[in-house]
C-alpha positions, 0 to 999 in steps of 0.5 A: 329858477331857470335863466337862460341868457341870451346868447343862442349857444347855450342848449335850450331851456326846454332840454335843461328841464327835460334833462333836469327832471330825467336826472335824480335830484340829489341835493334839493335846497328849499327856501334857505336863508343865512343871517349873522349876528352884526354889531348894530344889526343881523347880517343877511349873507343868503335869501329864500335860495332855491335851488336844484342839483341833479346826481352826477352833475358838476355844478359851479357856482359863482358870484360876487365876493360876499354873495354867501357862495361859501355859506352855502357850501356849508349850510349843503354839508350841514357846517353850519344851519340855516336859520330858515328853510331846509336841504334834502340830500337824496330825500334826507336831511342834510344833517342825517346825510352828514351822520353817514359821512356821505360828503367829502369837503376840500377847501381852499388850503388843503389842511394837510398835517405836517408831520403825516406822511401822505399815506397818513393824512388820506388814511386819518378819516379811516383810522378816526371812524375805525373803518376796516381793518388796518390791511384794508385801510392799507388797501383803500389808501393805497387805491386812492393815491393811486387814483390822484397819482400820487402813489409813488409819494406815499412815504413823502411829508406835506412840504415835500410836495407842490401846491397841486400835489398837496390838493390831490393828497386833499382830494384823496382824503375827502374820497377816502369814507367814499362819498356820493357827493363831493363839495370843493370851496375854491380847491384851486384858488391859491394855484398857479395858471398853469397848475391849475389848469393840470387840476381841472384835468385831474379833477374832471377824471376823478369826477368820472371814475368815481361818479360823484356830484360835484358842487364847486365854489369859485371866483374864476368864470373861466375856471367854472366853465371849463369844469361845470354841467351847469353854473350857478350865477349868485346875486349880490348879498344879500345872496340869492340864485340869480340865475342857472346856465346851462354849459355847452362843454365837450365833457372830456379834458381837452385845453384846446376847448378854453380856445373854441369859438364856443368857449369864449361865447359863454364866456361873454355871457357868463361876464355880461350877467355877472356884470349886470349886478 
């Protein structure tokens, strides 16, 4: 399901088609629904989502506290089963999908172990799955905290580093068995503004190199626009695709964009729809 707001800033729904059907789908979720066992009564967290996610996109999805964006995340990653419905992961199930540890999940708290060097928490996923030899671990690791920036704090412990430091280390981990598609629930939630506005930086240059598909989780309107291709809106619980808007967005790091005319369009749209729930 496609809704385009009303605003006229937004590209033309007819193009999102185009571009959508021109694109390679790499996520397909087909009539996905999530119940949880209550006390009285099961809990409806998701219902009969639908939904489309082309490769190489950044898609955010956002919505109200409860919406069942977070169970999402993880019905996508195979975490948890849906209790009806499916998701295909380019044409596999998710769960063969995640059999050939093709996703990378960074969450809110970055899960770091606090007596491994940063060398050691990027390098656990490598040693655990005994992929390569230690040299080429060795190599790979270095590779990746050298991507995130992080190369000259190798030898450093987790509370040695600043928030912002401990989720690239966070990032470089789930990058570390080189997956296609990279799912991040609230990575910047427990930031400062001004370190995390440094992050979607850092995150949008990542995205780039590597060529991922992102699927991001967030509370922030303005946080999802600045990062995303496309944002996901959810409706309350019992949480279902409301709507998909497509974004206007220079697709380079560029803070000056938070303050353009444009910008702050979306802005009233993504809010004028949010608040209509």
């Amino acid at each position: 399901m496609l809704v385009k707001p009303t605003g006229e800033i937004f590209p033309s729904i007819e193009q999102v088609i185009s571009d959508s059907i021109a694109a390679r789908t790499a996520i397909e979720i087909r009539d996905v629904s999530m119940s949880f066992a209550g006390k009285c009564a099961a809990v409806d967290a998701l219902v009969d989502v639908n939904l489309c996610i082309p490769e190489n996109r950044f898609i955010s999805i956002i919505g109200r506290s409860g919406c069942g964006k977070s169970t999402l995340l993880r019905i996508i990653s195979n975490l948890i089963p849906p209790t009806r419905g499916e998701v295909r992961v380019h044409g596999l199930s998710s769960i063969e999908y995640q059999r050939r540890k093709k996703f990378g999940f960074v969450f809110q708290d970055a899960s770091l172990f606090a007596w491994k060097t940063v060398f050691q928490n990027v390098e656990l996923p490598l040693a655990i799955l005994g992929s390569g030899s230690p040299a080429e671990r060795k190599e790979k690791v270095l590779d990746l905290l050298n991507l995130v920036h992080l190369d000259a704090f190798a030898d450093h412990y987790p509370a040695q580093l600043s928030g912002g430091m401990r989720q690239r280390v966070s990032i470089a981990r789930a990058l570390s068995y080189e997956p296609d598609i990279l799912l991040m629930d609230e990575p910047f939630g427990a930031l400062d503004d001004f370190t995390r506005h440094e992050m979607h930086d850092e995150l949008i240059r990542i995205w780039k190199t590597r060529g991922l598909t992102v699927v991001f989780v967030t509370h922030s309107l303005s946080e999802a626009l600045y990062l995303s291709d496309q944002i996901v809106v959810m409706a309350p619980r019992p949480g279902r695709v409301k709507s998909i808007v497509p974004v206007l967005n220079p697709r380079v790091s560029n803070p000056a964009f938070r303050a353009g005319a444009d910008y702050v369009r979306q802005m009233q749209e993504l809010e004028a729809l949010i608040h209509e729930q």
